[in-house]
N, C-alpha and C positions, 0 to 999 in steps of 0.2 A: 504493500500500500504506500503510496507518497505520502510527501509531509505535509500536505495540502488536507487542512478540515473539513469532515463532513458536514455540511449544513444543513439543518432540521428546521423545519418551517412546524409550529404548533399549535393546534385549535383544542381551546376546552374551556372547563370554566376557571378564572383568573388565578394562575398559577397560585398566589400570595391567597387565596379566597379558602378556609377550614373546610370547603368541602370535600368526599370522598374524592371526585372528579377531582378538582386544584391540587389537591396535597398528593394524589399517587405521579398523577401529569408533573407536579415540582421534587417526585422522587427521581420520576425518570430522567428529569433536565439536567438533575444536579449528578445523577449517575452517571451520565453520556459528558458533562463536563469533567466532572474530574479523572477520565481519562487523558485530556487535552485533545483527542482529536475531533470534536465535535465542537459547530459553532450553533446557537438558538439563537429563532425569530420565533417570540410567540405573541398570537392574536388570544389574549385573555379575555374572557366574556362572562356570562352568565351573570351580571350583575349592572347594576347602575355605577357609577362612576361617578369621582367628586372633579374628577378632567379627565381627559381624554390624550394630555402627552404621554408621548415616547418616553417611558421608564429604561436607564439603563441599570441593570442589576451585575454587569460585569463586561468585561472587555467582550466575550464572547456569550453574552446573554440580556437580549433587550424582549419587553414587554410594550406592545400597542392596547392599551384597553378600547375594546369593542362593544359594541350592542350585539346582544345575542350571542350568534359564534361569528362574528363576519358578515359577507355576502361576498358573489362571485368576483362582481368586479373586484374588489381587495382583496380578496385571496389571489387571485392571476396575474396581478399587478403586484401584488409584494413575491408571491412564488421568482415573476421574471425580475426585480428588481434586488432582491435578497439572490439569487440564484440559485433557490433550494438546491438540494439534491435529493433530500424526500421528506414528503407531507403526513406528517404524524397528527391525530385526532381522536378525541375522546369523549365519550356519554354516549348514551342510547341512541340506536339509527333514527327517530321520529326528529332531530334535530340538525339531522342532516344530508335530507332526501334534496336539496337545495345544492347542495356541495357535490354528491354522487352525478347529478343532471351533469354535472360539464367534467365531468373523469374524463372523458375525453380528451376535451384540453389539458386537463392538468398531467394526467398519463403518459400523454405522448412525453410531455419534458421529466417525469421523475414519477416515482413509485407512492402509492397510497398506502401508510399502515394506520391501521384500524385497531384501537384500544377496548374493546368490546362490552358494552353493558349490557347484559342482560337476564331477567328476573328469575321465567318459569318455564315449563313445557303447557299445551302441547308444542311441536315443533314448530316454529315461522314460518310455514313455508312461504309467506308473503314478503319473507327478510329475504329470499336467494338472492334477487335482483339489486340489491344492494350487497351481501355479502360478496359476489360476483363482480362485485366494481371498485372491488382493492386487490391489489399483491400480496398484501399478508392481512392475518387478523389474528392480533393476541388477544383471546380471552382470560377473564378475572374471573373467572371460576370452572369448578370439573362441569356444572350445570351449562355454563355456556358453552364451554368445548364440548361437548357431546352434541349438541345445538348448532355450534357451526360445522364441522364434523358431519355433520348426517345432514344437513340442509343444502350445503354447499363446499361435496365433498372434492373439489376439484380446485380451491382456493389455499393457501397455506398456510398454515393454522400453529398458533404457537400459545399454550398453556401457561399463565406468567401471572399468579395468582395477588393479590393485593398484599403487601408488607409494613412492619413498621421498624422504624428504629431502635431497639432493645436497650441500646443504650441511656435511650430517653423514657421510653415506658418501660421503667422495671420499678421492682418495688422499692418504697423508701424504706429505711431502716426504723426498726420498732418505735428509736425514741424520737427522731423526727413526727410519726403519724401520729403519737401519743400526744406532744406539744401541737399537732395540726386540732386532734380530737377539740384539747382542752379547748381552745382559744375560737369554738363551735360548739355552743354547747347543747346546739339541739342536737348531734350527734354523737355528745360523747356518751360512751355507756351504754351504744346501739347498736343492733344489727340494721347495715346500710344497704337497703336496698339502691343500687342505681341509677340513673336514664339517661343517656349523654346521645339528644338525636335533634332531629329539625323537628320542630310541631306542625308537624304536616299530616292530612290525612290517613294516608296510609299507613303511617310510624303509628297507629292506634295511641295515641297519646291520650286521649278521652278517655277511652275504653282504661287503658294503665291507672287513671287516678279511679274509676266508679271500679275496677275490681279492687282494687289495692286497701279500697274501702272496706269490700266486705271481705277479705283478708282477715282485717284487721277485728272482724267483729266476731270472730271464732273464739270460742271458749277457751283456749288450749293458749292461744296469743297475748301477750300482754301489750297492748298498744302504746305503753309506756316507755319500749325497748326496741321501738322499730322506727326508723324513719326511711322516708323514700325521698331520694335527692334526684331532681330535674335539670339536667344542664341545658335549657332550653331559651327558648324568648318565649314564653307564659302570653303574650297576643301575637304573635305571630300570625298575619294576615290570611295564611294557606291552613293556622290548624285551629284547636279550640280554646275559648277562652280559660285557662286551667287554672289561675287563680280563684275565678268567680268559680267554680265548677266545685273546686277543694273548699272554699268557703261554702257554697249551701249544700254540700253533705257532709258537714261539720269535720270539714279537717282544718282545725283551727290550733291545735295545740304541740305544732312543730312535730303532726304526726310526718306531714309532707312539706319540703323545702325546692327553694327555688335560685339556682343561678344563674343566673340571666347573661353578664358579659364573654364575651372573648376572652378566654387567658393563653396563656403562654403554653406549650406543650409540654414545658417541666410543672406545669402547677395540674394540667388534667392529668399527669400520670399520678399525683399526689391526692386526685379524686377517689382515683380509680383503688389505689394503697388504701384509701380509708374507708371505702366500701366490702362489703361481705359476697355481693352478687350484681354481676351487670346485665340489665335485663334488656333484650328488644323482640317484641312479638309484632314486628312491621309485617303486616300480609303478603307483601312483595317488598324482596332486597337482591338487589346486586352481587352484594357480598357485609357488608356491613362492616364498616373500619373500627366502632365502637367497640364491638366486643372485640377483636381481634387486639385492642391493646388493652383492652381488660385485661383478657388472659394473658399478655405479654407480661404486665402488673401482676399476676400472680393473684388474679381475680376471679375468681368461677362466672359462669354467665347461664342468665333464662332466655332460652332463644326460640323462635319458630322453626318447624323444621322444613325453611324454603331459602330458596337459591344459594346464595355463598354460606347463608349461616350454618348451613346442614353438616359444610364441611367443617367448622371450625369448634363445634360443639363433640363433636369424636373424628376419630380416626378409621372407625368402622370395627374399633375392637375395645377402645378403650374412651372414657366420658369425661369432657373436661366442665361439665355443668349439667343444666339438664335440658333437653329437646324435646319441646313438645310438637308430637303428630297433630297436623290438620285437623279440624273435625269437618272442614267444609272445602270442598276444591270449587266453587261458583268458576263458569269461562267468563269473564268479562270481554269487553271491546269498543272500539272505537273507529270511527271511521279511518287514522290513522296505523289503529293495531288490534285490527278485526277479534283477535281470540288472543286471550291469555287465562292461568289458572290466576285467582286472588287467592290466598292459602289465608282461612281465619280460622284460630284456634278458638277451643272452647272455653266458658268461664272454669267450670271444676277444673279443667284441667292447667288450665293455670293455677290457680290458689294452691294446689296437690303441688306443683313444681314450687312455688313460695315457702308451702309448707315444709319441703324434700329440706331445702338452703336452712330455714327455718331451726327447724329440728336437728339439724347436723351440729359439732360441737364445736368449737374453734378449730383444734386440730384435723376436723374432718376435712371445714373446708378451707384451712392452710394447707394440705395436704392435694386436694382436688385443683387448688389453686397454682403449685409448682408441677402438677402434670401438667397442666394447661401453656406453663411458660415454655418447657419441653415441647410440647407440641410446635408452639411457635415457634421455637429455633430450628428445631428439625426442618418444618414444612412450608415455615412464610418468613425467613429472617433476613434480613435487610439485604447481606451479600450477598443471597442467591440471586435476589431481586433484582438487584446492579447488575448483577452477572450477568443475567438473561438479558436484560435489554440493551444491554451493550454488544454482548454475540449478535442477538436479533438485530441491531439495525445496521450494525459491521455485515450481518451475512445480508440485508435485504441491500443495501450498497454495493457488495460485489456483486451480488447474482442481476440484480436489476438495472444499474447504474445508472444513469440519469443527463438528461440534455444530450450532448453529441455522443454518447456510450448506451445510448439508453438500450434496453435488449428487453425481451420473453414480454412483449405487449404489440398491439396492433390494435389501429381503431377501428376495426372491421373483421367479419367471421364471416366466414362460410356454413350455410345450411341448406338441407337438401328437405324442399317441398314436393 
């Protein structure tokens, strides 16, 4: 290879932005940089913006914030002005059936990879025609690769599961958490339940406070020794109003708490250390980064058993928390994503999964909690992650290469009528 850097053109939502999307997109940039052979343009989106300048964040990595993910003209016009060598993208395809239209143009000059999100089965088969219109497509979960894999088995498919930093989400030390407890005193002395998600509707965050309720009104329960911690926005325009909600079914007495800002990613691993169980029963997930650095934290987790979470709850032999089965697979759809399963669980069977965490001793779930970090290192830990994406866009670079090199694409096919 020459000494000449690959250039990476990137669409997602704004690198710098806590979302799943932002932060795995700013693992991959920062992976592919500290190699030195790689140079980033990324078109950050997904948000409103307080300007619209050119952010530079290094010699070799500038940020344009965008509405939305882009549009054509600006992608084609920075592709040919930036002179990508290939065009990286991420979130679910319904946001960028707009981008796919001109694969043409953009193909002919450099390779499309595709960062893949996706929830459930049954199969897409309405995705082929998009999955069909990249070079490569890394999926973020076993759910998605099997998915693209059998929908669009003639595309090149690369398995490169969601990671976190270990260094940064591991556990604090006993007497740090202890002085975190004190100096909180609606949790000191408590089994911590959770919730670190967007209050959105699908993250059933409604649904989490009216059970959590009647949790809490079980005989066996002392309500006095349980809180449930929300690291959310409580109005959140997309979910429900959760303060009014916990005030008129009387959770008034720091049965349930609420954090509301942005912190630092050393202050949510110190969440996560002072919690007993991280819960998410979102009906449809990706992959779910929350619990993933739970258990990194040495945190057990209550999770659904649909899309990436399925995988991160066992191993297929051994449990780093507890999975609850569906009791409802509903297809839902929409004009843009005809069929999908919505996976909602049942009430008993939650409260039963509460009461499992519940009822276990300290040492149980200290114990359940260091299987879980295990798991993480083994199977999602930050190196392999780098690793992968640095082979992958090294190998889609030589196999594909780009502008006067460009090779294995054509804007036309032959079919026999």
């Amino acid at each position: 290879m020459s000494d000449k850097k690959i250039k990476v053109l990137t669409i997602s939502d704004h690198p710098m932005l806590p979302s799943g999307v932002g932060t795995q997109t700013k693992y991959v940039i920062e992976a592919l940089l500290e190699t030195g052979k790689f140079e980033v343009f990324s078109l950050g989106g997904a948000m409103k913006h307080p300007n619209y300048n050119l952010m530079k964040v290094s010699d070799n990595w500038r940020i344009l914030p965008v509405d939305g993910y882009g549009d054509k003209a600006k992608v084609l016009a920075i592709l040919r002005e930036f002179k990508a060598d290939i065009l990286y993208f991420m979130t679910d395809p319904r946001y960028y059936e707009w981008l796919w239209q001109i694969e043409d143009d953009i193909r002919q000059m450099v390779p499309m990879v595709y960062y893949h999100v996706w929830d459930n089965y049954p199969y897409p088969l309405y995705n082929k025609k998009w999955y069909d219109s990249n070079d490569c497509i890394a999926s973020i979960s076993k759910v998605t690769s099997d998915i693209v894999q059998t929908v669009a088995p003639d595309v090149d498919e690369k398995y490169i599961p969601h990671a976190v930093p270990m260094e940064i989400f591991k556990k604090a030390s006993a007497i740090k958490l202890e002085e975190v407890r004190k100096n909180n005193p609606g949790l000191d002395g408590k089994i911590v339940f959770f919730w670190n998600n967007r209050n959105a509707r699908r993250k059933q965050s409604g649904t989490l406070v009216h059970w959590y309720k009647n949790f809490l009104e079980q005989d066996h329960v002392d309500r006095t020794k349980v809180a449930l911690l929300m690291h959310t926005d409580p109005t959140d325009p997309n979910g429900q109003p959760l303060e009014h909600i916990a005030t008129e079914i009387g959770l008034v007495n720091s049965e349930i708490m609420f954090s509301k800002g942005g912190i630092p990613a050393e202050d949510l691993a110190l969440m996560y250390g002072l919690a007993d169980c991280t819960i998410n029963i979102s009906d449809a997930e990706g992959f779910g980064l929350a619990t993933l650095e739970s258990l990194s934290c040495e945190t057990p987790i209550i999770v659904n058993m649909t899309g990436g979470l399925q995988e991160q709850v066992t191993d297929g032999e051994n449990w780093f928390g507890v999975g609850i089965e569906p009791a409802s697979k509903a297809i839902i759809g929409s004009q843009a994503v005809p069929y999908i399963y919505e996976d909602r669980i049942a009430e008993e069977d939650f409260i039963a999964a509460m009461n499992k965490i519940y009822g276990m001793s300290d040492e149980e779930r200290e114990n359940l909690g260091k299987l879980g970090r295990q798991h993480i290192e083994k199977n999602y830990n930050f190196k392999d992650f780098k690793q992968s994406w640095v082979n992958l866009m090294t190998e889609v670079h030589e196999k594909f290469g780009s502008w006067d090199n460009r090779r294995h694409y054509t804007p036309w096919r032959l079919e026999k009528v």
